[in-house]
N, C-alpha and C positions, 0 to 999 in steps of 0.2 A: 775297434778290436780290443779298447780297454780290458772288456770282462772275460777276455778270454786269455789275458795278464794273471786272474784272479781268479782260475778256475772254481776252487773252492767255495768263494763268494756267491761267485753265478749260480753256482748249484744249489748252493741255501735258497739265494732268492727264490730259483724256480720252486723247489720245494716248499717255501711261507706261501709262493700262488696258486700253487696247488692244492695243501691244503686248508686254502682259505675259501676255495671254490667247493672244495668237497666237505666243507662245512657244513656247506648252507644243504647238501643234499641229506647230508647225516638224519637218520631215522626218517624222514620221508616227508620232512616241516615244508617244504614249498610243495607240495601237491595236497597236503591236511590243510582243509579251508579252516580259519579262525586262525590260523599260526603268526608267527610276527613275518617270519620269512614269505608266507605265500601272502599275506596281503601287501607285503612291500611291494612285490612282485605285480602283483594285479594292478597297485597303483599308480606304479610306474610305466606299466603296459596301456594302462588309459589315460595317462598322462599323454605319452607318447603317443596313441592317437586322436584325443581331442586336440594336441597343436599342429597334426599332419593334417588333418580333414578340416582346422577349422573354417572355412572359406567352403566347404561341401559337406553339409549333416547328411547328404543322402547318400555319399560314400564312407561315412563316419556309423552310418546307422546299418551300411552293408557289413563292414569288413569289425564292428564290433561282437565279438561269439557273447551267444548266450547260452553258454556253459561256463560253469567255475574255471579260474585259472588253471591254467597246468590239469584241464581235462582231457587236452587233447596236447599233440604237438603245438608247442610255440614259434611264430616267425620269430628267429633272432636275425634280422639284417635291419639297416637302416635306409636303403636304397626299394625293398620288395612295396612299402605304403607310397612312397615317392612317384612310384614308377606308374599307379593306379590313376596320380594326374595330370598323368601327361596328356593330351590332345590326339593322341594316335591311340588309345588304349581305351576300348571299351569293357565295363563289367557287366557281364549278365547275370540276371538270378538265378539262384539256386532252382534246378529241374529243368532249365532251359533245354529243349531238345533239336533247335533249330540254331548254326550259327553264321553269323552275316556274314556278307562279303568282302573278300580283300582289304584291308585298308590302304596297304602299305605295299610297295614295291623295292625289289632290289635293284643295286646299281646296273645290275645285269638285265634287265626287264621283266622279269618273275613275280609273280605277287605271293609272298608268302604270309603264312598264318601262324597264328601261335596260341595253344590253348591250354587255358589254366586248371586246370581240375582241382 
């Protein structure tokens, strides 16, 4: 409860974070391919998943877009690539129109499902 000794302080801080974040949006450099900000962006986004997949190129070679960075929405978590290798968690391809059966059961006897669109 220090910073709340130093109101004033805290509220700078938050404000140098804020906009230091809306820096980088400033005139639209992370979504303009060639910018410093969107290729930082892009190579830290395949950074991060060449070291999540490396041990599976064929989940490396699903979950990488081939569209420009910041064409579409971006996964910001660090748990949503993680969770792809776990043992209970199958990926289907794209157009899949049939999905398998149960994996998994609840502590209750239920077999539920969960689908990712």
């Amino acid at each position: 409860m220090r910073m709340l000794a130093r109101p004033l302080r805290y509220r700078l801080k938050r404000y140098r974070t804020f906009i230091g974040f809306e820096r980088t949006q400033w005139g639209g450099a992370v979504y303009r391919t060639g910018s410093a900000i969107h290729e930082a962006g892009e190579a830290a986004a395949r950074k991060y998943i060449d070291a999540t997949f490396q041990d599976r190129p064929d989940l490396k070679q699903a979950v990488t877009p081939n569209y420009v960075f910041s064409g579409k929405r971006r996964v910001v978590s660090d748990d949503f690539y993680p969770a792809l290798l776990r043992e209970n968690v199958e990926l289907s391809p794209p157009g899949s129109t049939t999905s398998p059966a149960p994996a998994s059961s609840t502590p209750t006897g239920s077999n539920e499902r969960l689908t990712c669109w």
